[in-house]
ZADO-1210 file (C-alpha; in nm, 4 decimals, padded with zeros to 6 digits):
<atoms>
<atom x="02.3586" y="04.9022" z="00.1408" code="UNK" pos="1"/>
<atom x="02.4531" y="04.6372" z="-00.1155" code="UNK" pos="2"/>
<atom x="02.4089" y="04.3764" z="00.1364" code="UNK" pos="3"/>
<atom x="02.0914" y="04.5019" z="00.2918" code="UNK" pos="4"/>
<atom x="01.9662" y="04.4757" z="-00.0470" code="UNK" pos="5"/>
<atom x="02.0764" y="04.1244" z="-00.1114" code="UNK" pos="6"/>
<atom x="01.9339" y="04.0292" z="00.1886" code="UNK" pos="7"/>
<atom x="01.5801" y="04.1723" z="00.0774" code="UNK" pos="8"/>
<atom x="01.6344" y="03.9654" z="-00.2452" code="UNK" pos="9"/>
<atom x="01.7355" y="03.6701" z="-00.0794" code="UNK" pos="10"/>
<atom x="01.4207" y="03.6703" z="00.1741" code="UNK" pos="11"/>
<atom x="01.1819" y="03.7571" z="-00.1464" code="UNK" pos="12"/>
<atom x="01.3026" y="03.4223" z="-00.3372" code="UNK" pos="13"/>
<atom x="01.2867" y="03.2604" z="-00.0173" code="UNK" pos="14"/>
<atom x="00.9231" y="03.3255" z="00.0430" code="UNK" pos="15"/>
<atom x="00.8586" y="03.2859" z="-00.3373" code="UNK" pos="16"/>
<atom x="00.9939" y="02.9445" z="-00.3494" code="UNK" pos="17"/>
<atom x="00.8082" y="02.8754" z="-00.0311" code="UNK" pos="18"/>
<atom x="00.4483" y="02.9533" z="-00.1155" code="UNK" pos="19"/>
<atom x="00.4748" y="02.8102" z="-00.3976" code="UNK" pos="20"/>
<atom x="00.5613" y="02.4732" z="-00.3064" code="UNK" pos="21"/>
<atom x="00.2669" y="02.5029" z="-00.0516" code="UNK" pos="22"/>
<atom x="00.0177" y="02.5366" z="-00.3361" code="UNK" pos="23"/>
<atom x="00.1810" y="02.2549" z="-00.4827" code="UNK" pos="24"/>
<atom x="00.1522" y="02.0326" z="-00.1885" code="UNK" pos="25"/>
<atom x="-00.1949" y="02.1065" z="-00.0937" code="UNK" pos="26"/>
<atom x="-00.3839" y="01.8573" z="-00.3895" code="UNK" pos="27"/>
<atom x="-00.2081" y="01.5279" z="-00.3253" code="UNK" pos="28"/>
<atom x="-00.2316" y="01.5967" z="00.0438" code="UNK" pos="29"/>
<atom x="-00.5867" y="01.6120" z="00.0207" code="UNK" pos="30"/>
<atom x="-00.5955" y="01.2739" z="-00.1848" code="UNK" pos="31"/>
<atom x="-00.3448" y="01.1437" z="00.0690" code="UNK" pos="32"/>
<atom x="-00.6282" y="01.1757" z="00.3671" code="UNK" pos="33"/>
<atom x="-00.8816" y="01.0720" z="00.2148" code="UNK" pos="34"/>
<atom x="-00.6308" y="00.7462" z="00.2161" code="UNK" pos="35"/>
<atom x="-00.5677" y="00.7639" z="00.5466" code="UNK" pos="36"/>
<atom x="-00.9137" y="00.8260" z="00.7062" code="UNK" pos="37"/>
<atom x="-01.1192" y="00.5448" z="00.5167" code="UNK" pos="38"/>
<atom x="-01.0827" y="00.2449" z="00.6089" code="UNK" pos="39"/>
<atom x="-01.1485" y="-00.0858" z="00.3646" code="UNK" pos="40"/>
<atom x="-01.2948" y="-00.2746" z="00.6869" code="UNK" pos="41"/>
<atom x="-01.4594" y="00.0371" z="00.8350" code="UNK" pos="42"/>
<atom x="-01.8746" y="00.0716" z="00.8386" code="UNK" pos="43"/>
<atom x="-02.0101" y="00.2903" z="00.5246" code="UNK" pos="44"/>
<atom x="-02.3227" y="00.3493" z="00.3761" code="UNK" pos="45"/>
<atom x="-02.2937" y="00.5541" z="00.0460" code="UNK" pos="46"/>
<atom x="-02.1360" y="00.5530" z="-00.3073" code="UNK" pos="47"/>
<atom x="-01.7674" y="00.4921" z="-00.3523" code="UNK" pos="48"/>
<atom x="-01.7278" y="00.7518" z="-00.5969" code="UNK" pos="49"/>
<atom x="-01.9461" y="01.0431" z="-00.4063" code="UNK" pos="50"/>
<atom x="-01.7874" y="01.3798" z="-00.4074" code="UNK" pos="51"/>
<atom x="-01.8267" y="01.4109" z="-00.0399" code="UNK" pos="52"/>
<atom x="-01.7255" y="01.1957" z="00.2366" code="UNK" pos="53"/>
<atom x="-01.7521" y="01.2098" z="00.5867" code="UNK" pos="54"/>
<atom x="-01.5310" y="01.0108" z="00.8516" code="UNK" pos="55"/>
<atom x="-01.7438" y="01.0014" z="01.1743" code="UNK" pos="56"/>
<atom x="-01.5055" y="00.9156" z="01.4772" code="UNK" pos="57"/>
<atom x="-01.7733" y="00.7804" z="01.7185" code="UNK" pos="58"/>
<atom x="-01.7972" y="00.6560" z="02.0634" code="UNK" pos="59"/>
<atom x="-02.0929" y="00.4247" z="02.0747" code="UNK" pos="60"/>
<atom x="-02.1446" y="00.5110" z="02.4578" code="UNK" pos="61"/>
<atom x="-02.0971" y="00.9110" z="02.3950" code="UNK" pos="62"/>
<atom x="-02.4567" y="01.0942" z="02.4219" code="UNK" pos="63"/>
<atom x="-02.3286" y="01.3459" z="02.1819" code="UNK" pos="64"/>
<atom x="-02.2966" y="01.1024" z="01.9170" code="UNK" pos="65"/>
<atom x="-02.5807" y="00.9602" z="01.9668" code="UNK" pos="66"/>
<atom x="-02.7574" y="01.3494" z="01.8840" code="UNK" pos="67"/>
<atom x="-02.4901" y="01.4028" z="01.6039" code="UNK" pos="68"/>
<atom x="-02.6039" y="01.0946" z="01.4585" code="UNK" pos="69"/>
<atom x="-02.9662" y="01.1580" z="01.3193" code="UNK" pos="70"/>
<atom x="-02.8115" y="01.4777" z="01.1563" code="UNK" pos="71"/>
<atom x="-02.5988" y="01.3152" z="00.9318" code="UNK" pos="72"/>
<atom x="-02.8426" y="01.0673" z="00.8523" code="UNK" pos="73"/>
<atom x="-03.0460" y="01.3501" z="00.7788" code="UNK" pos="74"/>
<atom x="-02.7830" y="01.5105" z="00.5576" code="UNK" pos="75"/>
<atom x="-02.7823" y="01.1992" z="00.3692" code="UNK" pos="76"/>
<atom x="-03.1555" y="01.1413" z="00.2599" code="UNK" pos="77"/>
<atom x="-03.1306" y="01.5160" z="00.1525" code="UNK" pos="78"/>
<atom x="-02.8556" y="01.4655" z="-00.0541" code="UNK" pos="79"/>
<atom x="-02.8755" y="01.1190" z="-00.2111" code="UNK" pos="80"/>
<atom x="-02.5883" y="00.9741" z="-00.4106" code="UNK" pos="81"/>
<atom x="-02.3796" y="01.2674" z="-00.2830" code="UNK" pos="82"/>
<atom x="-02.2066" y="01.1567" z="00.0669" code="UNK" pos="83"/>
<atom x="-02.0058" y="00.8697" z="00.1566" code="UNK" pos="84"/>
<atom x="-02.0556" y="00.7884" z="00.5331" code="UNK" pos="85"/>
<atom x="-01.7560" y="00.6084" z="00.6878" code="UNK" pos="86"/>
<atom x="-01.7870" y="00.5236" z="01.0372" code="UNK" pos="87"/>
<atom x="-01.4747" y="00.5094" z="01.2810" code="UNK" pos="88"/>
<atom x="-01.4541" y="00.3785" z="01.6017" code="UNK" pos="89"/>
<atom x="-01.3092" y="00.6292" z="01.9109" code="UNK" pos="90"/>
<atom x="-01.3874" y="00.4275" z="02.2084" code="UNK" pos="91"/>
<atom x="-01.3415" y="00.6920" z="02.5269" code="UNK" pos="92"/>
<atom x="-01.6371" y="00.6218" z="02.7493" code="UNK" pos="93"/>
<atom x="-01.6060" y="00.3618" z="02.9886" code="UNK" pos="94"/>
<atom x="-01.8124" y="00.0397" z="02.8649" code="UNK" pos="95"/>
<atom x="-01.7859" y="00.1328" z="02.5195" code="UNK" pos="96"/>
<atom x="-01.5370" y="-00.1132" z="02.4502" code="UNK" pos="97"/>
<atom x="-01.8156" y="-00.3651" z="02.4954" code="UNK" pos="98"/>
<atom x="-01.9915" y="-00.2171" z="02.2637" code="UNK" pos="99"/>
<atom x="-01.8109" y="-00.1952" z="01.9852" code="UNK" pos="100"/>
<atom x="-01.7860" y="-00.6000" z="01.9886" code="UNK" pos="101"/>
<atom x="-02.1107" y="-00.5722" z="02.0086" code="UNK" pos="102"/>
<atom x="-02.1148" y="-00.3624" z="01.7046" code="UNK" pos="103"/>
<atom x="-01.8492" y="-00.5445" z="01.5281" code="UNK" pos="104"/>
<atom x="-02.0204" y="-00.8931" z="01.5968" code="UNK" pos="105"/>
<atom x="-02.3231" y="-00.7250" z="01.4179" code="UNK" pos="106"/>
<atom x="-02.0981" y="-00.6015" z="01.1368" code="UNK" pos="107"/>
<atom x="-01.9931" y="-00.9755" z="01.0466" code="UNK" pos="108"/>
<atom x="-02.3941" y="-01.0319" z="00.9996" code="UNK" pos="109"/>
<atom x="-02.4713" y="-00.7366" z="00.7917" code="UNK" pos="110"/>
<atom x="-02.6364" y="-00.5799" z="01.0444" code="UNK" pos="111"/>
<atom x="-02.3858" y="-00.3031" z="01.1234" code="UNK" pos="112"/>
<atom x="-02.6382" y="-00.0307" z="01.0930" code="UNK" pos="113"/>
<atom x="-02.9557" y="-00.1346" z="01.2514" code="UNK" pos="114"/>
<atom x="-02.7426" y="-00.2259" z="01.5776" code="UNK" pos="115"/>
<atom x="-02.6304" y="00.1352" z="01.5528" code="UNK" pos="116"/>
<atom x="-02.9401" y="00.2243" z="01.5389" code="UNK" pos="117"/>
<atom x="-03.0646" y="00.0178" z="01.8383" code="UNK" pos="118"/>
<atom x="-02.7644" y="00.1778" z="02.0733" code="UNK" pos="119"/>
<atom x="-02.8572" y="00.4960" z="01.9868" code="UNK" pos="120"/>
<atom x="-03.1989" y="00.4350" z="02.0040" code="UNK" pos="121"/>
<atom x="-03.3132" y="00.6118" z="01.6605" code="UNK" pos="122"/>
</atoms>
């Protein structure tokens, strides 16, 4: 019986010591993707410092992203000053390789988004 209950004990401090070093964990992972996600040379249009940010993974060939796109645009003139757009490349369709150089070439001019625009004809 002794050991049954030393067991129990020994599972309860377990699972203490556990959780608790998942709270503990969860803030600088948080801070840690942020990090990882954003990209110094990667498209954005927004404040630095806004309390939201959103990494869009895009295919410039993918018809999806070109509807997803006018909603966060959207998301953005209804909540100016608050969201950070950073825009990430995720090449799958065939031919949008070509693209983004197209893209990228535009980038180097400043004119990043209105060639964005053009491809996804907004």
């Amino acid at each position: 019986m002794a050991s049954l209950a030393g067991a129990i004990a020994l599972i309860a401090i377990g699972s203490w010591w556990y959780f608790s070093n998942q709270v503990n964990q969860e803030q600088p992972a948080a801070t840690l993707d942020r990090a990882l996600l954003v990209r110094a040379h990667s498209p954005s249009e927004g404040r630095a410092d806004s309390p939201v940010v959103i990494v869009e993974f895009f295919d410039p060939a993918c018809g999806t992203c070109r509807m997803f796109y006018p909603m966060v645009k959207q998301l953005m003139v209804e909540n100016p000053n608050r969201i950070r757009l950073v825009m990430r490349y995720a090449p799958f369709h065939q031919g949008s390789d070509k693209v983004v150089a197209v893209l990228e070439a535009a980038r180097r001019q400043g004119k990043f988004w209105q060639a964005l625009e053009a491809f996804f004809w907004i």
